[in-house]
C-alpha positions in Angstrom: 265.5 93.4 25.2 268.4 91.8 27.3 270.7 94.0 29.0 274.1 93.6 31.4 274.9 95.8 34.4 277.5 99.0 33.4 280.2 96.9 35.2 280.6 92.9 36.2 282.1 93.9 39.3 284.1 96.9 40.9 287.3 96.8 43.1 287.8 99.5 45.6 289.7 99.9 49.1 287.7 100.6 52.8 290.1 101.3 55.9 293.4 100.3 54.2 292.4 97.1 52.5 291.1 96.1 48.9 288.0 94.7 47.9 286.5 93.2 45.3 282.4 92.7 43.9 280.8 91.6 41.1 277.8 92.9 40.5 274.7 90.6 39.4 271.0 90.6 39.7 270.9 89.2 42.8 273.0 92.2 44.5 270.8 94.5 43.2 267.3 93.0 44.1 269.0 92.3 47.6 270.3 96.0 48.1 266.5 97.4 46.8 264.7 95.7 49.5 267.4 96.2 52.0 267.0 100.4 51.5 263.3 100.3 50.4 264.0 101.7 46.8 265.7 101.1 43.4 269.0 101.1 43.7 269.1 103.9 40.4 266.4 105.6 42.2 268.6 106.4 45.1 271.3 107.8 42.4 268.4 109.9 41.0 267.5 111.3 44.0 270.9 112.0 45.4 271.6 114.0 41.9 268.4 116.0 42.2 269.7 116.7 45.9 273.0 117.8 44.8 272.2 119.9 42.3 269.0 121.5 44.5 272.1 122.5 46.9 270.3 120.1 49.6 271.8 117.4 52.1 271.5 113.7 50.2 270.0 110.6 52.1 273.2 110.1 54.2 271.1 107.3 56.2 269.9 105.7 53.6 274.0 106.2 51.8 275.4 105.1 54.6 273.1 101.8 54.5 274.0 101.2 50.6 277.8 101.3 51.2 277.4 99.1 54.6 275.5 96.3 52.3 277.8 96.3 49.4 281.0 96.0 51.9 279.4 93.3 53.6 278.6 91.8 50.4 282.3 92.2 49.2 283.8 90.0 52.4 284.6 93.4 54.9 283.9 93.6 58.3 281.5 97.0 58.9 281.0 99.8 61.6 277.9 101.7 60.4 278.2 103.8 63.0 281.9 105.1 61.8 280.7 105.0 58.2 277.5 107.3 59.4 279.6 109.1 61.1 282.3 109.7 58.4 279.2 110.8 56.1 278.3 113.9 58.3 281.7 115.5 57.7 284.1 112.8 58.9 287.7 113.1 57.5 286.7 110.7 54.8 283.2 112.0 54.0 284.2 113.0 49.8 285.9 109.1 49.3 283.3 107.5 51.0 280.8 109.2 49.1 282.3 108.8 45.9 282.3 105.2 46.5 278.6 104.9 47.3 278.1 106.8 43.6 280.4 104.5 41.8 278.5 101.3 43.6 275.3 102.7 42.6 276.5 103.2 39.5 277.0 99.9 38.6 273.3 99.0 38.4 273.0 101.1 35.5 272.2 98.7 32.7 273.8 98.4 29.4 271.8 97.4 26.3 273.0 94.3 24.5 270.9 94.4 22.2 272.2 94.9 18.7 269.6 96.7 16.6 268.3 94.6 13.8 268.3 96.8 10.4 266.1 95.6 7.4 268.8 94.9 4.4 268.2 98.4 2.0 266.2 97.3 -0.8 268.1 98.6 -4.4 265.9 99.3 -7.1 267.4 98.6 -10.8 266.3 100.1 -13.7 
């Protein structure tokens, strides 16, 4: 079974300016051992924290969308994107930009299922 990420890359703006990533492999081995988990584990457990009405990882958030930034060429401030997490002015965009970036490790099936010809009986 072979499979391709949900997206080849993203493009999305920090602090004014517009970035661009492609997503590969690589990225996503990278990001795992940088936060100490899947990256779709994360995604998982952010969903099951948002729907249990409880706070989200922000560290571990805040760590995800500093890696893919650097990654995609922009210069970083962890501190103002932890900060902007715990109800900075731009806590709902920065957050939905960590779920679209996590996002993209969901893989796609390329597969295309193989069907056995149907067999037509003649009388």
């Amino acid at each position: 079974m072979s499979f391709t990420f949900g997206k080849s890359e993203i493009d999305f703006e920090y602090n004014g300016k517009s970035y661009n990533l492609k997503v590969n492999a690589r990225i996503a081995v990278d990001l795992e051992r940088h936060i100490g988990m899947h990256p779709l584990t994360l995604l998982v457990r952010i969903n099951k924290d948002a729907i249990a009405g409880e706070m989200p990882p922000m560290g571990i958030m805040a760590e995800v969308f500093e890696f893919m930034l650097k990654k995609a060429g922009a210069p970083v401030d962890f501190d103002e994107i932890y900060g902007e997490l715990f109800g900075g002015d731009r806590q709902a965009e920065i957050s939905g930009i960590v779920g679209d970036l996590l996002g993209l490790f969901i893989p796609t099936n390329t597969d295309t299922p193989k069907t056995k010809p149907k067999r037509v009986v003649r009388k």
